[in-house]
VOBAPA-490127 format. One line per 2 residues: number of its first residue (from 0); their letters; for each residue x, y, z of N, C-alpha, C. Coordinates in steps of 0.2 Angstrom, whole numbers, always signed. Example, Ala and Ser with C-alpha at 12.3 -4.5 7.8 and 13.67 -1.06 7.14 Angstrom:
BEGIN
0 = AS = +66,-28,+39,+62,-22,+39,+66,-16,+39 ~ +64,-11,+35,+68,-5,+36,+64,+0,+39 $
//
This chain:
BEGIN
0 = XX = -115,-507,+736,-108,-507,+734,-104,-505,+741 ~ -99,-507,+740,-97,-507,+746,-87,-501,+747 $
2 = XX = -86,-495,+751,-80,-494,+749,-75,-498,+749 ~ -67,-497,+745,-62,-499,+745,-61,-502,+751 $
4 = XX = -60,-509,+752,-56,-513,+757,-49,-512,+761 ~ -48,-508,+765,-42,-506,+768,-41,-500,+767 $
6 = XX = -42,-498,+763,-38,-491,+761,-41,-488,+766 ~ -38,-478,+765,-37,-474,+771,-46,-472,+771 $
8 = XX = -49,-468,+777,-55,-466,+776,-54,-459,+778 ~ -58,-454,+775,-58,-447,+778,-64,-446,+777 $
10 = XX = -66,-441,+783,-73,-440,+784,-72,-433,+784 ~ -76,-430,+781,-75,-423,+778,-85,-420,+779 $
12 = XX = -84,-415,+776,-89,-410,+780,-87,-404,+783 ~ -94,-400,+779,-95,-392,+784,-94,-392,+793 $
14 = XX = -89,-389,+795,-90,-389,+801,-98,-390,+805 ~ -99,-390,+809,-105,-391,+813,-110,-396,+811 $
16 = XX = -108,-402,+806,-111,-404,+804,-110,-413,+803 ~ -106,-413,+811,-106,-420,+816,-99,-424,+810 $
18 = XX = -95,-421,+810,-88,-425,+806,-85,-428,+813 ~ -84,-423,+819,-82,-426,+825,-86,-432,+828 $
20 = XX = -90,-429,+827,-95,-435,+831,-94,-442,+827 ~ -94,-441,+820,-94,-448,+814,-84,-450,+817 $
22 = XX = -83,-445,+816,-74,-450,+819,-72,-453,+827 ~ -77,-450,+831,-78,-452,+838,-79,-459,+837 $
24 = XX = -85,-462,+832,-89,-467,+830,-83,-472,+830 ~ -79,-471,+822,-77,-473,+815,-69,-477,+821 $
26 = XX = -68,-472,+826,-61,-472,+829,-62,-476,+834 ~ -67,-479,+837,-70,-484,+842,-68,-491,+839 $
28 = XX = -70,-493,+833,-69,-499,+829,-61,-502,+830 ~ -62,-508,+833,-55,-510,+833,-49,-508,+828 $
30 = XX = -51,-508,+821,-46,-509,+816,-48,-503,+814 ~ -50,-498,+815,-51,-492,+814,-44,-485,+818 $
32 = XX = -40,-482,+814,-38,-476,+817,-38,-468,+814 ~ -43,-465,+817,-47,-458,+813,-43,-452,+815 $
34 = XX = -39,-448,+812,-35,-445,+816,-39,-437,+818 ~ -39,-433,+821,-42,-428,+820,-38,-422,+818 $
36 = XX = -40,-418,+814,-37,-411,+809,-33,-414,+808 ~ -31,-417,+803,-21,-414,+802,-21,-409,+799 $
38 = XX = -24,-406,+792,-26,-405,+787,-20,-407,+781 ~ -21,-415,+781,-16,-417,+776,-16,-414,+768 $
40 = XX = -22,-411,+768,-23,-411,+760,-18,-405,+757 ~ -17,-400,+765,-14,-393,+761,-7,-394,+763 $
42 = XX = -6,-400,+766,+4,-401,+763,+2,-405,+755 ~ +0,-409,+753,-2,-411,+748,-3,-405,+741 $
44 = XX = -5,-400,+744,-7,-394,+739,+1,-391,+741 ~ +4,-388,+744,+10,-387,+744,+16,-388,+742 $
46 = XX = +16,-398,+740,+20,-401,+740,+21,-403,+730 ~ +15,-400,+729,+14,-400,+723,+14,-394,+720 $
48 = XX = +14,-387,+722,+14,-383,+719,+17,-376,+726 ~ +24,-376,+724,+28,-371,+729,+26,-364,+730 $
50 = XX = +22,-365,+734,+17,-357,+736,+22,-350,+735 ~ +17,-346,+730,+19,-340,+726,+26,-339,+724 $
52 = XX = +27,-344,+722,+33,-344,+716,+30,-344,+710 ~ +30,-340,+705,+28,-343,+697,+31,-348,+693 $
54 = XX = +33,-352,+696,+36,-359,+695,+36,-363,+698 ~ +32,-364,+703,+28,-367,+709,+24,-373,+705 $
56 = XX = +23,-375,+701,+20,-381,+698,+25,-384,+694 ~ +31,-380,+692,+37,-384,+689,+42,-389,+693 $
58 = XX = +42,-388,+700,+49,-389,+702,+50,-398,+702 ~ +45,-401,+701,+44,-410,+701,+47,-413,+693 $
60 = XX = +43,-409,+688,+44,-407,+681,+52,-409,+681 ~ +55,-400,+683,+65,-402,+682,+67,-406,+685 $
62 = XX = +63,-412,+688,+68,-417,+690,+66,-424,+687 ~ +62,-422,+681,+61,-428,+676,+53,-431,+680 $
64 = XX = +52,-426,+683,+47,-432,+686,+38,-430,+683 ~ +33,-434,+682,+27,-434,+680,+24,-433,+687 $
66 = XX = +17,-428,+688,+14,-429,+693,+11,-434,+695 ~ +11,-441,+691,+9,-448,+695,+15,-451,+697 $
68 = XX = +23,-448,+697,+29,-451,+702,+28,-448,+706 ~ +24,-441,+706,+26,-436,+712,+18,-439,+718 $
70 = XX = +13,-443,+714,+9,-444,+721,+9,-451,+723 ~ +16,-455,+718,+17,-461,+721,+22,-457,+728 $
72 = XX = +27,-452,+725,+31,-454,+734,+27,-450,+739 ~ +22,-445,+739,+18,-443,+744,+13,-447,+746 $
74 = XX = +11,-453,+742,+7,-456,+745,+11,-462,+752 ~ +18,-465,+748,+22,-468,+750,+23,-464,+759 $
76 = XX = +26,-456,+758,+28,-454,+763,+23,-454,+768 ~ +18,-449,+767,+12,-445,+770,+6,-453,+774 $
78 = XX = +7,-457,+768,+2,-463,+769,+7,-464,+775 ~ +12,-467,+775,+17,-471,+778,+18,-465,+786 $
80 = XX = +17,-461,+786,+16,-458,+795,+9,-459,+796 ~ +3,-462,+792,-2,-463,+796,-3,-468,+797 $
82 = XX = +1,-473,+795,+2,-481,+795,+4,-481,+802 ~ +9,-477,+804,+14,-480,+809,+7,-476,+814 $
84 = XX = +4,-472,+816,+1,-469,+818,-4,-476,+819 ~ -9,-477,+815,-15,-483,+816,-10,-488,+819 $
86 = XX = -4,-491,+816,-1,-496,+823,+1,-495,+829 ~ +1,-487,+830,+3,-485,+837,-6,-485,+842 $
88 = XX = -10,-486,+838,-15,-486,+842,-19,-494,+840 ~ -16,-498,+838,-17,-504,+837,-23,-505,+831 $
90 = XX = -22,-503,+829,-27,-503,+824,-22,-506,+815 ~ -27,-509,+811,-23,-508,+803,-27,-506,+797 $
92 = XX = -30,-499,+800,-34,-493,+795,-31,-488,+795 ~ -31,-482,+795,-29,-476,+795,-36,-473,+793 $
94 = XX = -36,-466,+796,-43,-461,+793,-38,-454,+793 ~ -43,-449,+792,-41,-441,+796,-48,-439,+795 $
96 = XX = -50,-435,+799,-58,-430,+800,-54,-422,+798 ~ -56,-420,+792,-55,-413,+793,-59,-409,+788 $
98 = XX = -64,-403,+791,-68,-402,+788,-65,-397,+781 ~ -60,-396,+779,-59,-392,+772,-57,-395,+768 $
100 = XX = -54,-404,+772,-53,-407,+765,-59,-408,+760 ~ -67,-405,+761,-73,-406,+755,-68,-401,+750 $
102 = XX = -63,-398,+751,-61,-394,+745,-54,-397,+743 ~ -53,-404,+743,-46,-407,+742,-52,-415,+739 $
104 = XX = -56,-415,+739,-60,-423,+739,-55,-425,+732 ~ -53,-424,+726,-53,-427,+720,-44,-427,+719 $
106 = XX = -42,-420,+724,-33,-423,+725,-31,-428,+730 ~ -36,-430,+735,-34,-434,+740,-36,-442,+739 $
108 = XX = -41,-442,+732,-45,-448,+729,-38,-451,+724 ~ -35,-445,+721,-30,-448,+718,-23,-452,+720 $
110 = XX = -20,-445,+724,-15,-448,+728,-16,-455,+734 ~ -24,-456,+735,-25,-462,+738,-31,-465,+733 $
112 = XX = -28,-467,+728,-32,-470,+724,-40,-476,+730 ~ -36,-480,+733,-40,-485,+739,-45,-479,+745 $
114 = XX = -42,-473,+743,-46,-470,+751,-51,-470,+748 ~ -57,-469,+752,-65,-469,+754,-67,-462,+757 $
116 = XX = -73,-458,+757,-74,-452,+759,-82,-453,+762 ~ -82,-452,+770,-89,-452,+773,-91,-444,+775 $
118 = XX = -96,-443,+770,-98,-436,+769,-101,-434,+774 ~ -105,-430,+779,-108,-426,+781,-112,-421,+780 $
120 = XX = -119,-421,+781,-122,-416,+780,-125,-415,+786 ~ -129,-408,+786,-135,-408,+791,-138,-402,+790 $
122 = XX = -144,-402,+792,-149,-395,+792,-143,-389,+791 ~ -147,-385,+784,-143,-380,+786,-145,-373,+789 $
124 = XX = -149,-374,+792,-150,-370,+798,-145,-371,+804 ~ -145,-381,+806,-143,-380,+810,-134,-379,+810 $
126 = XX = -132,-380,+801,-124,-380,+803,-124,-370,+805 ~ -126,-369,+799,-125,-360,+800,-127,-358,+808 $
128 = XX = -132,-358,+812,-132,-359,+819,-126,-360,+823 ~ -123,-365,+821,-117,-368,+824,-114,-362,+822 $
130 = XX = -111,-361,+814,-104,-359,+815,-105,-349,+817 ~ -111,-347,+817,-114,-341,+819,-112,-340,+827 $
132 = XX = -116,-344,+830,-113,-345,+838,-107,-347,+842 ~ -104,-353,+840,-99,-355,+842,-93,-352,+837 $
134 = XX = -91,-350,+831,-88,-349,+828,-87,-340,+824 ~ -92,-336,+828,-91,-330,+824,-94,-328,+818 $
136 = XX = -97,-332,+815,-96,-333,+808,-105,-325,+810 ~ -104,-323,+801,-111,-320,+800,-114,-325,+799 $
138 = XX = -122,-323,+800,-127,-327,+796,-124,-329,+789 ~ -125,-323,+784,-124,-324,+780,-115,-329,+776 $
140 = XX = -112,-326,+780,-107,-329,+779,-108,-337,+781 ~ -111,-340,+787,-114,-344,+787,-117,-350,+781 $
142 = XX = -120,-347,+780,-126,-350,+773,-123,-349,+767 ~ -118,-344,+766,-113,-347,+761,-108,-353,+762 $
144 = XX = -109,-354,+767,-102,-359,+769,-105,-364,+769 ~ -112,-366,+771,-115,-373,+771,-116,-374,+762 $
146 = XX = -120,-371,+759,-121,-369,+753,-116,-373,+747 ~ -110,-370,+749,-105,-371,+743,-100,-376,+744 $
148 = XX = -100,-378,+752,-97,-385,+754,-101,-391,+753 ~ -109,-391,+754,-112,-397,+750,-113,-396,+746 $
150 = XX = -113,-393,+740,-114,-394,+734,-107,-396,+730 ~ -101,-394,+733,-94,-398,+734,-94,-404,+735 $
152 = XX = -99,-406,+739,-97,-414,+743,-100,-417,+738 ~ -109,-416,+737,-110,-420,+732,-108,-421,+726 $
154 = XX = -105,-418,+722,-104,-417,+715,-97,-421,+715 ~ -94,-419,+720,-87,-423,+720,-88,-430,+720 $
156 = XX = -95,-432,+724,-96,-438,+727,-98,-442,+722 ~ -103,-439,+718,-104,-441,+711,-99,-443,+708 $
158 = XX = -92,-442,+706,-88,-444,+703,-83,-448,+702 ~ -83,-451,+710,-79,-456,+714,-80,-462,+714 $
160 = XX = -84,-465,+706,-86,-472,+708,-87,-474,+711 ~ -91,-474,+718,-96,-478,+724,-89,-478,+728 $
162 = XX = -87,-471,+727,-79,-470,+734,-83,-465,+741 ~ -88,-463,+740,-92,-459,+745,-97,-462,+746 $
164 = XX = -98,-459,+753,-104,-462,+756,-109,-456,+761 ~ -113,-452,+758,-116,-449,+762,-120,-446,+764 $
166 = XX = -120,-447,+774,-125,-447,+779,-127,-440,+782 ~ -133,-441,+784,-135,-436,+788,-134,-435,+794 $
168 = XX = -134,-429,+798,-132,-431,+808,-139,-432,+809 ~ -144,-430,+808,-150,-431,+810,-152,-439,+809 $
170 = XX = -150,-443,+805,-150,-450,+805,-145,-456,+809 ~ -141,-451,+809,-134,-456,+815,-137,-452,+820 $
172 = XX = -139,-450,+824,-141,-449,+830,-147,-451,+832 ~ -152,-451,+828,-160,-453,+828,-157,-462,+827 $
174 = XX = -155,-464,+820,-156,-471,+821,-147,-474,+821 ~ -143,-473,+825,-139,-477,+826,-139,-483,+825 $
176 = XX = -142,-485,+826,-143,-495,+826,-145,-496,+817 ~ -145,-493,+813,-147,-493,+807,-140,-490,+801 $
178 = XX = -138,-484,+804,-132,-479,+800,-126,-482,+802 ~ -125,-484,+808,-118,-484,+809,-117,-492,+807 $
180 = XX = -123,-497,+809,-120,-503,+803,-120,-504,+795 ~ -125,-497,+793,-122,-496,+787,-116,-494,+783 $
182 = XX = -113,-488,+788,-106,-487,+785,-100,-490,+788 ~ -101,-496,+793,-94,-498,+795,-95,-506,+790 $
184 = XX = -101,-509,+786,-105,-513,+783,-101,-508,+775 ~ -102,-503,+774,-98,-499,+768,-91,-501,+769 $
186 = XX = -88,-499,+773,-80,-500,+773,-78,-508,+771 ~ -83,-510,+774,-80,-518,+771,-76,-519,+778 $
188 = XX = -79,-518,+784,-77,-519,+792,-82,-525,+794 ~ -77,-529,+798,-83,-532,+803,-87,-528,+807 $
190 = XX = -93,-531,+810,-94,-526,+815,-93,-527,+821 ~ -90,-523,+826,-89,-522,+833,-94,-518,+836 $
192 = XX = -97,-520,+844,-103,-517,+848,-98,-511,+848 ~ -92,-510,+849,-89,-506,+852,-93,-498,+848 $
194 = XX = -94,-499,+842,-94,-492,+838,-101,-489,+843 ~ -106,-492,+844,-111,-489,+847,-111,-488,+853 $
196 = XX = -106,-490,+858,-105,-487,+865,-98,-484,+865 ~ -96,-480,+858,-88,-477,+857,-87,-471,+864 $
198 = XX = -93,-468,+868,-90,-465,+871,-87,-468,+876 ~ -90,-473,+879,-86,-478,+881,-78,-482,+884 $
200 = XX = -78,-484,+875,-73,-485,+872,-66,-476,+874 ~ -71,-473,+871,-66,-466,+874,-62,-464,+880 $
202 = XX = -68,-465,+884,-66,-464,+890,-61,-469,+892 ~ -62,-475,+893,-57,-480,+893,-50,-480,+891 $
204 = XX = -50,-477,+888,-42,-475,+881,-40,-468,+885 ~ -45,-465,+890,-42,-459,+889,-43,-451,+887 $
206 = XX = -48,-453,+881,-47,-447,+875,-50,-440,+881 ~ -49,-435,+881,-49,-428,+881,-56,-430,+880 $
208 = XX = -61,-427,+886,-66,-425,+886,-69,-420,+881 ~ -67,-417,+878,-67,-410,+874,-63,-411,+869 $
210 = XX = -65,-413,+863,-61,-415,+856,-65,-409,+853 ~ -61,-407,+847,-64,-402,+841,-69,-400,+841 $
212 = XX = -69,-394,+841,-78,-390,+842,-81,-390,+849 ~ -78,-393,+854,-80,-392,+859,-85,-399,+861 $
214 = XX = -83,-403,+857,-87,-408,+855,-85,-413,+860 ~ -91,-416,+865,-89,-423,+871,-86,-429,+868 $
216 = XX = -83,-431,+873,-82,-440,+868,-83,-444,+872 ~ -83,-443,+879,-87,-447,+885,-95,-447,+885 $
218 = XX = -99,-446,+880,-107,-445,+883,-108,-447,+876 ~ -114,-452,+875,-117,-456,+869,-121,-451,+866 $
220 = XX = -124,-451,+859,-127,-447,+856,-132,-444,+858 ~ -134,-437,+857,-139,-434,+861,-143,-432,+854 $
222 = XX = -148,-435,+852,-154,-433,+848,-157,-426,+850 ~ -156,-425,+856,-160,-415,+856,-157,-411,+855 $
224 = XX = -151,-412,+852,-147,-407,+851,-147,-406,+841 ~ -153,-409,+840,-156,-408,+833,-159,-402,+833 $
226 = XX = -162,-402,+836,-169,-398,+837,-165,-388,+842 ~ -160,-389,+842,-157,-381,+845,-156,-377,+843 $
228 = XX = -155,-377,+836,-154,-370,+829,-160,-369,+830 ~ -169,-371,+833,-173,-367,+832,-174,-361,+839 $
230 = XX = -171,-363,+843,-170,-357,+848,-167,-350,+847 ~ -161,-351,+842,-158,-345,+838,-157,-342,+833 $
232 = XX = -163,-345,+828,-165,-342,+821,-171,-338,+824 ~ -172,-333,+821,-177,-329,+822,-180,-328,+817 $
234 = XX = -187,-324,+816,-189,-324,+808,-185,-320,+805 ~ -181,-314,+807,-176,-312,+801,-172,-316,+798 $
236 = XX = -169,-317,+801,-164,-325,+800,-168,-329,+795 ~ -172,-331,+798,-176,-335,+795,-178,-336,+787 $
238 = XX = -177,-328,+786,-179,-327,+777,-172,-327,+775 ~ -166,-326,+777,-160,-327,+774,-160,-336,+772 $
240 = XX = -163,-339,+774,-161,-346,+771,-165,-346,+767 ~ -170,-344,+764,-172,-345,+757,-168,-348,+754 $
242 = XX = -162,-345,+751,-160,-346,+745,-157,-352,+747 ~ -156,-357,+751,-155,-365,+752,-160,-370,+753 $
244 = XX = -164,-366,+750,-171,-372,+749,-170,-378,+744 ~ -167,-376,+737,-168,-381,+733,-162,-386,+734 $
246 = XX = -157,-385,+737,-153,-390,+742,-153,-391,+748 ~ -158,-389,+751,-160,-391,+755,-164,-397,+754 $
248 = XX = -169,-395,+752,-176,-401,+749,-169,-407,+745 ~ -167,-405,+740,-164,-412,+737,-160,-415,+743 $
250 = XX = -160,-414,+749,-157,-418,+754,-161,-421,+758 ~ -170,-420,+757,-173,-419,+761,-175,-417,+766 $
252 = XX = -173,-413,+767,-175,-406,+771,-179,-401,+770 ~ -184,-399,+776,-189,-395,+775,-186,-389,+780 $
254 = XX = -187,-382,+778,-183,-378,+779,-186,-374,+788 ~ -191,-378,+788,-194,-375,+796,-196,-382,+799 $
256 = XX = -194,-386,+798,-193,-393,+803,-186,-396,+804 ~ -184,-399,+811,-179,-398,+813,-175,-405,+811 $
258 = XX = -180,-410,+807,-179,-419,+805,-181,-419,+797 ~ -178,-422,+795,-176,-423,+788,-185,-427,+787 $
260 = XX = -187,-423,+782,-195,-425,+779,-195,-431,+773 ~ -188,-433,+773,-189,-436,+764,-183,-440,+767 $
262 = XX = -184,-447,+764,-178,-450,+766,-170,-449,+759 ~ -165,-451,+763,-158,-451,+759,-156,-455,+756 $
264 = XX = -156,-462,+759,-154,-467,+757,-158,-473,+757 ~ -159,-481,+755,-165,-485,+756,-161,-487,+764 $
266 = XX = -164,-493,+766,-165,-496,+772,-157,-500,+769 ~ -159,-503,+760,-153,-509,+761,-146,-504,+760 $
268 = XX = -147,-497,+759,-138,-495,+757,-139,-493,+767 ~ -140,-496,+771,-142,-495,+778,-139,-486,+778 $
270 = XX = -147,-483,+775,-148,-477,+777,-144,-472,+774 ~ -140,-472,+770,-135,-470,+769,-133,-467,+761 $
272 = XX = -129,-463,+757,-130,-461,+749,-123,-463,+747 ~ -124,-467,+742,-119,-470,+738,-119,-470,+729 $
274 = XX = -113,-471,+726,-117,-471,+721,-118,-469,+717 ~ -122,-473,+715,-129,-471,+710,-132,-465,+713 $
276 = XX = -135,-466,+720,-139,-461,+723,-137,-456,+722 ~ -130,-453,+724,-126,-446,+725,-124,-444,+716 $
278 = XX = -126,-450,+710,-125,-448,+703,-134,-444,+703 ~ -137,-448,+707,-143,-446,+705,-147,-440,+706 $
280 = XX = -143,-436,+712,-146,-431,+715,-142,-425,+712 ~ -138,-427,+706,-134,-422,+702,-138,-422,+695 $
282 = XX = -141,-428,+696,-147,-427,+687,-154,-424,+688 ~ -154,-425,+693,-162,-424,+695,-161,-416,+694 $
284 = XX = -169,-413,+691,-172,-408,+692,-173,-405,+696 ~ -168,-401,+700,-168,-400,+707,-169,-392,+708 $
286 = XX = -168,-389,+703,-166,-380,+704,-160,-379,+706 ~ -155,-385,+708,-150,-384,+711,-143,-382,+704 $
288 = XX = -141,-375,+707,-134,-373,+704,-128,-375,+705 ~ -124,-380,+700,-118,-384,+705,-113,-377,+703 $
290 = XX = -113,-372,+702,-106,-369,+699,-105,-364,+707 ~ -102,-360,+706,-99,-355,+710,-96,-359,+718 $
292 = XX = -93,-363,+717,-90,-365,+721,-82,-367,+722 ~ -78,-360,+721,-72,-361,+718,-69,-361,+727 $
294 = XX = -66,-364,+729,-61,-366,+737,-57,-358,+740 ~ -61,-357,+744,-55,-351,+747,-50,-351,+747 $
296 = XX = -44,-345,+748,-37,-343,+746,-34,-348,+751 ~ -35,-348,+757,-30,-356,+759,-32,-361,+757 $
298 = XX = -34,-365,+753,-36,-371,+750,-34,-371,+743 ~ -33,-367,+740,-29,-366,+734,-25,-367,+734 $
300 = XX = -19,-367,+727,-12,-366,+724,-11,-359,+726 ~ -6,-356,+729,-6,-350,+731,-1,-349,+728 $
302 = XX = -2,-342,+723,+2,-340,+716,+4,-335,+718 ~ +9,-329,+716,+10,-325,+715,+8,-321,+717 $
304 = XX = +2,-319,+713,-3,-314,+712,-9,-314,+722 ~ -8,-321,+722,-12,-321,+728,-6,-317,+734 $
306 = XX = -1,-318,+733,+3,-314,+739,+5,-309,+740 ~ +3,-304,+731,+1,-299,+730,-6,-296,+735 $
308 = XX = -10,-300,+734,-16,-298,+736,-17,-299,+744 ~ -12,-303,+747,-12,-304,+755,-5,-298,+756 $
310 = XX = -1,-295,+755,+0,-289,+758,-4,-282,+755 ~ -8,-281,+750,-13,-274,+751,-18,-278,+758 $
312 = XX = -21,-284,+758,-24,-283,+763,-21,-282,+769 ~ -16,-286,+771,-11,-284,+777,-7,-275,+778 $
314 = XX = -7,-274,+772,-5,-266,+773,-12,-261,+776 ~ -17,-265,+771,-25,-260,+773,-26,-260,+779 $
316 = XX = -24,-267,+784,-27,-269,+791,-21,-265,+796 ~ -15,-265,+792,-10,-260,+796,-11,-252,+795 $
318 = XX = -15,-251,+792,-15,-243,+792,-23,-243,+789 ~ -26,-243,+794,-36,-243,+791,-37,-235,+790 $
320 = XX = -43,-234,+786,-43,-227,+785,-46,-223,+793 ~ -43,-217,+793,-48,-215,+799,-55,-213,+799 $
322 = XX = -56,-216,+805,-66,-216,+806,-68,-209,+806 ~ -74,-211,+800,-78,-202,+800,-81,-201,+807 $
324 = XX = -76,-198,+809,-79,-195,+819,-86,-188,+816 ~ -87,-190,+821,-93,-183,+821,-92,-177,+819 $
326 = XX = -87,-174,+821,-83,-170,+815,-82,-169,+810 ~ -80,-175,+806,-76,-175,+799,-86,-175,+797 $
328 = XX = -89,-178,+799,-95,-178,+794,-99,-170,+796 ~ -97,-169,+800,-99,-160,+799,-96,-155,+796 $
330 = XX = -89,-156,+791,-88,-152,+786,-92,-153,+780 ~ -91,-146,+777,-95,-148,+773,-90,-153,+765 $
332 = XX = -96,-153,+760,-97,-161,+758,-90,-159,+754 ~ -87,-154,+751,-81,-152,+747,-77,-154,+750 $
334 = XX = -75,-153,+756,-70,-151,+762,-67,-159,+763 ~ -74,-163,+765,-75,-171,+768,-68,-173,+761 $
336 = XX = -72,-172,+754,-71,-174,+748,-63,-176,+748 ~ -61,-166,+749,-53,-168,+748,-50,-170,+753 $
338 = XX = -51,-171,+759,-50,-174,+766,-48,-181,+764 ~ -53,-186,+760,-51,-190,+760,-47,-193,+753 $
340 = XX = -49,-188,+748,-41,-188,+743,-34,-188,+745 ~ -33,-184,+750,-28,-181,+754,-25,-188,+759 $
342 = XX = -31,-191,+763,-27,-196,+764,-27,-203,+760 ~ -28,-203,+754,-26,-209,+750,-20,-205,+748 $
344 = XX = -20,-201,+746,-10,-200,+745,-4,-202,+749 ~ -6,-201,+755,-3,-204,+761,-3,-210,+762 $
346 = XX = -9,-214,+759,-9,-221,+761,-3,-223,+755 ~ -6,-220,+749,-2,-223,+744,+5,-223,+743 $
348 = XX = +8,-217,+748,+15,-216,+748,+18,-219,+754 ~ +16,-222,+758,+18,-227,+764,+18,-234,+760 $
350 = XX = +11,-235,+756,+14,-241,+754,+21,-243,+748 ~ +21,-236,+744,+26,-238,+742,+33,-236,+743 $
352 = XX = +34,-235,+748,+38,-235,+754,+43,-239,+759 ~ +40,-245,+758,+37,-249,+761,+44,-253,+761 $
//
């Protein structure tokens, strides 16, 4: 099966887990224009629900309107600035790469009924890796973030009627000549050589050496750059990934090899999960847990109650409590006790103060 003819394409994915590298690709393709971040989903999420008002889902309502008027004119408007965009780059596609819309997948499937979504995954070693080194992240915080973002893509991806398609980076780098004629072969694209020498094509145009994540657009796929998360996983680390075994393996993945052990898709969906496949890897016996994946506080409808909750945090971050110095931990434990009752009354009469 092949996705929607024409409509928009957005390739979505866990950071570090080659969404750039697939829009470098996608954006090479004559009739292809892939935009990078806009993060259109969260004007989308705004434009629908007016942030921490308690009436913020009504205001479309009082003007007689149903939420299918309200995503005809944002499809109209929002579609209609990436329209003139793909013709300002000669193209008659439009796309966007941004890895948070995995948590907008079934508001931007609506509002673009014809869009298409090219999923990403990869070793979660090596996204956590990534976002640990290059982005700060904890380990752990890490391996929650790979964790509850694929098991978001898939399940959403399951329910899109053969509107997703999703690849692995260790297969579009190892077998280009295979993956990338199967997803521009999915779009319902001719093929152009151009997509496999897209650095290329880059360079020619232009583009900024250094797009998103620090990621090159002048240099063609680098296969060793599979294999790097085992330089900086150590065995402590190492026993933290347990708990991503049983989605790991249903991706095929072995959790101490750097290449996928089990294939994803067959040779005819060219290498690639659609489908049936992506309904079938939600039925299977897998161990896999699809719940706990509710979208962080910027990806949500942002209520009242949430703006409540972002000035105690911004109050706490403006007045943190004072560090037990050497000192305070050598009184004794009574003394410590009312020291610090004494400064929450302080805290709490600044705040309401305020």
């Amino acid at each position: 099966m092949t996705g929607a003819a024409g409509g928009p394409v957005f390739v979505v994915g866990v950071m570090g887990s080659g969404t750039t590298l697939t829009r470098l690709v996608l954006d090479s393709h004559p009739n292809l224009a892939i935009a990078q971040e806009t993060g259109l989903a969260r004007l989308l999420v705004a434009n629908e629900w007016v942030p921490f008002w308690k009436f913020g889902g009504e205001w479309y309502g009082r003007l007689g309107l149903q939420r299918e008027d309200l995503d005809v004119e944002l499809r109209e408007f929002y579609g209609g600035l990436f329209e003139r965009f793909a013709r300002e780059q000669g193209a008659t596609r439009w796309g966007d790469k941004t890895p948070f819309h995995t948590w907008h997948i079934a508001r931007l499937s609506r509002v673009f009924p014809d869009g298409v979504f090219i999923a990403m995954v990869r070793h979660p070693a090596a996204v956590a890796s990534s976002l640990h080194n290059r982005f700060g992240y904890s380990w752990e915080a890490a391996i929650q973030r790979w964790m509850r973002s694929t098991k978001e893509l898939i399940l959403r991806g399951s329910q899109l009627d053969g509107r997703m398609a999703l690849c692995r980076y260790e297969d579009l780098v190892t077998q280009p000549e295979l993956i990338v004629p199967g997803l521009i072969s999915w779009l319902d694209e001719p093929w152009s050589d151009e997509v496999l020498s897209f650095h290329e094509v880059h360079r020619q145009r232009g583009t900024a050496k250094e797009v998103e994540g620090l990621t090159r657009s002048d240099r063609p796929m680098d296969a060793s750059r599979i294999a790097q998360w085992t330089h900086s996983v150590d065995s402590d680390v190492s026993r933290l990934f347990g708990r991503t075994a049983a989605l790991a393996t249903l991706l095929g993945y072995d959790l101490d090899q750097p290449m996928p052990v089990a294939p994803l898709g067959s040779r005819s969906t060219g290498g690639i999960a659609t489908g049936a496949d992506l309904e079938g890897l939600i039925a299977r016996d897998s161990g896999v847990t699809w719940r706990d994946r509710r979208p962080t506080l910027e990806n949500r409808q942002l209520r009242p109650e949430d703006l409540k909750s972002l000035r105690r945090r911004a109050s706490a971050d403006a007045h943190p409590p004072p560090s037990r110095s050497r000192a305070v931990r050598r009184l004794p434990p009574g003394t410590r006790r009312r020291l610090a009752a004494l400064n929450r009354r302080v805290l709490g009469s600044r705040r309401r103060h305020r």
